[in-house]
C-alpha positions in Angstrom: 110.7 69.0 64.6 110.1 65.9 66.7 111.5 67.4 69.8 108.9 70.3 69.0 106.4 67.9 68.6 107.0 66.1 71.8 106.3 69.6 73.5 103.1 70.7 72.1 101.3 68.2 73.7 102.4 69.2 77.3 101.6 72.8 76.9 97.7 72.0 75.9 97.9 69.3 78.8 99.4 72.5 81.1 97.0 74.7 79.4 94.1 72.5 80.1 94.6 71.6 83.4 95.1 75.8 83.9 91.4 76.1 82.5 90.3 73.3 84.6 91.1 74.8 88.0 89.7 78.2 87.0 86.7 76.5 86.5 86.7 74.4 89.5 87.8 77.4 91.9 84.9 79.7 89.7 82.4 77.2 90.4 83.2 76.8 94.1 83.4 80.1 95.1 79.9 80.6 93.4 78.8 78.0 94.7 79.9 78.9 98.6 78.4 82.5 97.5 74.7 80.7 96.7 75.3 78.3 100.0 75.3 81.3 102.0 73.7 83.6 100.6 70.6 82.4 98.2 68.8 84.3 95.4 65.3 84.9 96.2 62.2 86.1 93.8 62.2 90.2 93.0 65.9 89.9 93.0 65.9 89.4 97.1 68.4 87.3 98.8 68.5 85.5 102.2 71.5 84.6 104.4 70.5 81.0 104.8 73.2 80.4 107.5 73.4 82.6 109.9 71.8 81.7 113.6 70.6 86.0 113.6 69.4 88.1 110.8 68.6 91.5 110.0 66.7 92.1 106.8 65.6 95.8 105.9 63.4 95.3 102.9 63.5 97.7 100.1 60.3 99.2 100.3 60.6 102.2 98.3 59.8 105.3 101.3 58.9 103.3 104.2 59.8 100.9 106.7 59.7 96.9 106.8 62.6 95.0 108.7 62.6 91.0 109.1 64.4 90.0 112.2 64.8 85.8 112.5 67.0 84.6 115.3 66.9 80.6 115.4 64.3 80.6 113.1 62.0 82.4 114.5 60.8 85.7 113.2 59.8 89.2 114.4 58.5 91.6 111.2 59.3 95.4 112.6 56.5 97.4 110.5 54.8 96.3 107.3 55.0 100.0 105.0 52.6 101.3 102.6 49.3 99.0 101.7 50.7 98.7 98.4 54.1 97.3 99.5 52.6 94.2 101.3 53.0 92.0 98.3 56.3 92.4 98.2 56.6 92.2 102.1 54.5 88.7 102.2 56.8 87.3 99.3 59.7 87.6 100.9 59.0 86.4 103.9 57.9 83.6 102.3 60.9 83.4 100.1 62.8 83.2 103.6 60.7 80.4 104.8 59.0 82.5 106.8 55.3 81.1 107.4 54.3 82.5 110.6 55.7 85.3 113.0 56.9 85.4 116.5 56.2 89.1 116.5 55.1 91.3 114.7 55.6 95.3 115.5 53.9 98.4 114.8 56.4 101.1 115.5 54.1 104.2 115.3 50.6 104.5 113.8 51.7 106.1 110.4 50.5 104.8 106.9 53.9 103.8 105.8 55.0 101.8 108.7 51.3 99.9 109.5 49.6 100.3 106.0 51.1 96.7 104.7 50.1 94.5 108.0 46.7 93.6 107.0 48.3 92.5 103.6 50.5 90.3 105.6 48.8 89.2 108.4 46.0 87.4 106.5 48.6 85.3 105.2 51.1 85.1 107.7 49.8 85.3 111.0 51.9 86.7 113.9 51.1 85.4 118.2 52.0 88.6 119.5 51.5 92.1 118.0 53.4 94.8 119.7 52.5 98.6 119.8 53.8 101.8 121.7 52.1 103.6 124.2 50.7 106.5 123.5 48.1 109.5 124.2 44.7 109.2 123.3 45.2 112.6 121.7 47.3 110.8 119.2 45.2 107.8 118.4 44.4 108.0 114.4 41.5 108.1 112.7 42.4 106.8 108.9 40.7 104.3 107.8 44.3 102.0 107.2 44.5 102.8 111.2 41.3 100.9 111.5 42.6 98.4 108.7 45.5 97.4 110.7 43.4 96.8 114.2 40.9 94.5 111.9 43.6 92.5 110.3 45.7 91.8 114.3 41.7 90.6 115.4 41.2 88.6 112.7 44.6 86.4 112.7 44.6 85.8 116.5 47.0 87.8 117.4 47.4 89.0 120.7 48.2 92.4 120.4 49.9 94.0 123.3 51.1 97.7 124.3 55.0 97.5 125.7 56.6 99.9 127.9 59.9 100.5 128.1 61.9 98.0 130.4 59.9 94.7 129.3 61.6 92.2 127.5 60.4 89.2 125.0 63.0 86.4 123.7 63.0 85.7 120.1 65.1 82.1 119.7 68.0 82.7 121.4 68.0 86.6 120.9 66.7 89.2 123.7 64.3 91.8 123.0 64.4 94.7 125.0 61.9 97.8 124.6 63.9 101.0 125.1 61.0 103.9 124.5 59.2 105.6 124.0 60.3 106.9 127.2 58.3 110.1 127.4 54.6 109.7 128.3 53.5 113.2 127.1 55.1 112.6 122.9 53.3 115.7 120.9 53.4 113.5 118.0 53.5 110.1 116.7 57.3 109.5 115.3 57.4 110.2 119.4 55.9 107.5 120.7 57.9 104.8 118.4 58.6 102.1 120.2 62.9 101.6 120.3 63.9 98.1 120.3 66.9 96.7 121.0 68.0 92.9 120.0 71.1 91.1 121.3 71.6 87.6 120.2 75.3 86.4 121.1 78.1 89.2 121.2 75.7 91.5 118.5 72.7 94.1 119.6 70.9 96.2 117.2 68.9 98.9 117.7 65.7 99.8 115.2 64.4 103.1 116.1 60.9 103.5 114.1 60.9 107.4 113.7 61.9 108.7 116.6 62.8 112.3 116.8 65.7 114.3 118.8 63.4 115.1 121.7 62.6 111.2 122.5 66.5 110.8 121.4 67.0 113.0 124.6 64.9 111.1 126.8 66.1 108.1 125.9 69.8 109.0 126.7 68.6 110.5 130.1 66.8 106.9 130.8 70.1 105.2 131.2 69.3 102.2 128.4 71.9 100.3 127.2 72.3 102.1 123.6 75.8 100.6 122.7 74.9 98.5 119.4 76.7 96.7 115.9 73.6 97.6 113.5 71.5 100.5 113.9 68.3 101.1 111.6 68.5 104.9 111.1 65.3 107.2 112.6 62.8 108.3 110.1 64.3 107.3 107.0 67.3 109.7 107.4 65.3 112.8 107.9 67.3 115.7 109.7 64.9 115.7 113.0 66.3 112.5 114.1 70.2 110.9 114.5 71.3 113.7 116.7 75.2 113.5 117.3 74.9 112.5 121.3 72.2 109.4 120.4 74.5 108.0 117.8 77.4 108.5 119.6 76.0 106.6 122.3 74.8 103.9 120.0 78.1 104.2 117.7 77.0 101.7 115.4 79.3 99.3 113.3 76.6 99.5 110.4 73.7 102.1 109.9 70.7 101.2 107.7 68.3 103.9 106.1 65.1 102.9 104.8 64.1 105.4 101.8 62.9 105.8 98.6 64.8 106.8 96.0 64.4 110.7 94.8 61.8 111.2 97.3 60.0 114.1 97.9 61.2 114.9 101.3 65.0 114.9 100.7 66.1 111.8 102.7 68.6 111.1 103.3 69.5 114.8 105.0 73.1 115.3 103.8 73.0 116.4 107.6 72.4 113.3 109.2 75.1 112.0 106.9 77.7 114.0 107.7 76.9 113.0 111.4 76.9 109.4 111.0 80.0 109.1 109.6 81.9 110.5 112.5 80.7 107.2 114.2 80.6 104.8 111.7 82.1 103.9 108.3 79.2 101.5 107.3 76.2 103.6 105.9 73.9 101.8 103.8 70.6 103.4 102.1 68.0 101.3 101.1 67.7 103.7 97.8 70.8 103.3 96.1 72.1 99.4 97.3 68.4 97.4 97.7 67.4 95.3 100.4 70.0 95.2 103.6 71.1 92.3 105.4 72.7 91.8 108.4 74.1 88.7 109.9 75.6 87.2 113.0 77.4 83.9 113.2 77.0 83.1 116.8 80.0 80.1 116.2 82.5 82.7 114.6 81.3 85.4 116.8 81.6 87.7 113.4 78.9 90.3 112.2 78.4 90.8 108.2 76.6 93.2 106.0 75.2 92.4 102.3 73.4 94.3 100.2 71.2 93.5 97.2 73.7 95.6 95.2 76.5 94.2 96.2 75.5 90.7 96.3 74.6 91.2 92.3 
């Protein structure tokens, strides 16, 4: 009995000392988890550490993608008026107080209808905008919306053409397209960006359709990217197998809402992607997107609200 005695004490001392290391190693691997990656309001998240970020916002069928390099930030269309709430609170939650940039991809609802939301309360220097006919100029009134709010923050707002660049921290931004000057409609004339910071480019693509697709390839622009932001929310006019096999993409991002009335994703565009890439990510079923460079590892990552739950 004594010998038994002797021994029960050492295995609730082993026992203990088990539990205490679970614990320790629990806590620090949540707490490297929160270091890099912290919770934000509305269940958003932010990768605090990383020199270059991609952020594609879950905003239901649109578009809205936060772009920071060095801390400074470009906001790549602002979707629906009713979305800017959720648009302006994030940036926020990002420590995002003013903008670099901010761009207008194409004059439709659900890519400029949130700027005037966000502008009045986080200003951007520079608005950028495509080219495009006069034929194609809108006439809604959240086209005229959008012109009042880029007045009334002081932003200089600025038409790029394909070829001119603008740095962003440490990142280039080069505008690829719209190439053609005679688009027959406005996912044709979104302005193609392409943003290299380090050893990473990625490519955001507003809602550009096959035929600009073609012109773009014929142009001779450097297409090779790690992240691309899927055309027109996955729809089957866009993503044709010669652009994204020029791009071949690491990670692909679609924007969409879920069960939406147009059927996007396309199963189509799917099918294609995934003979270039093994990374598809849809705004619908995983939340918000985030991508992230470490320019002192040289490493890309992806995160996504689901995953990071």
């Amino acid at each position: 009995m004594a010998k038994k005695k002797s021994r029960m004490p050492h295995k609730n001392k082993t026992s203990n000392t088990t539990l205490y290391v679970f614990v320790v190693v629990v806590l620090f691997a949540m707490a490297c988890l929160n270091g890099r990656f912290a919770q934000l309001e509305q269940g958003y998240f932010a990768d605090v550490d990383a020199d270059f970020q991609v952020h594609v916002i879950d905003v239901g069928q649109a578009d809205s993608i936060l772009v920071i390099a060095d801390g400074e930030a470009m906001l790549i269309d602002a979707a629906e008026t009713g979305e800017a709430g959720i648009i302006r609170s994030y940036l926020k939650n990002c420590g995002i107080t003013k903008l670099r940039y901010a761009a207008a991809t194409h004059m439709h609802n659900d890519h400029i209808g949130g700027f005037p939301g966000v502008l009045s309360e986080i200003p951007a220097e520079t608005v950028l905008e495509p080219v495009y006919a006069d034929s194609l100029v809108p006439t809604t009134s959240i086209y005229e919306r959008y012109l009042d709010a880029v007045d009334a923050c002081g932003a200089k707002l600025h038409a790029a053409k394909a070829g001119e660049t603008f740095t962003l921290g440490g990142a280039e931004i080069t505008v690829l397209g719209p190439v053609s000057e005679n688009a027959k409609n406005l996912n044709d004339t979104s302005l193609v960006l392409r943003v290299e910071y380090g050893n990473a480019a990625c490519i955001f693509t507003g809602d550009m359709e096959t035929p600009e697709e073609k012109e773009l390839l014929q142009s001779g622009a450097d297409l090779n990217a790690d992240f691309l932001k899927v055309g027109h929310h996955g729809a089957d006019t866009s993503s044709g197998r010669s652009f994204l096999s020029a791009v071949s993409p690491q990670y692909a991002a679609i924007s969409c809402g879920k069960d939406n009335d147009y059927g996007h994703p396309s199963q189509k565009v799917l099918d294609r992607l995934a003979e270039f890439t093994k990374e598809i990510h849809i705004t619908a079923e995983e939340g918000t997107i985030v991508f992230s460079y470490d320019k002192e590892t040289d490493t890309c990552k992806l995160i996504t609200e689901r995953n990071a739950e």
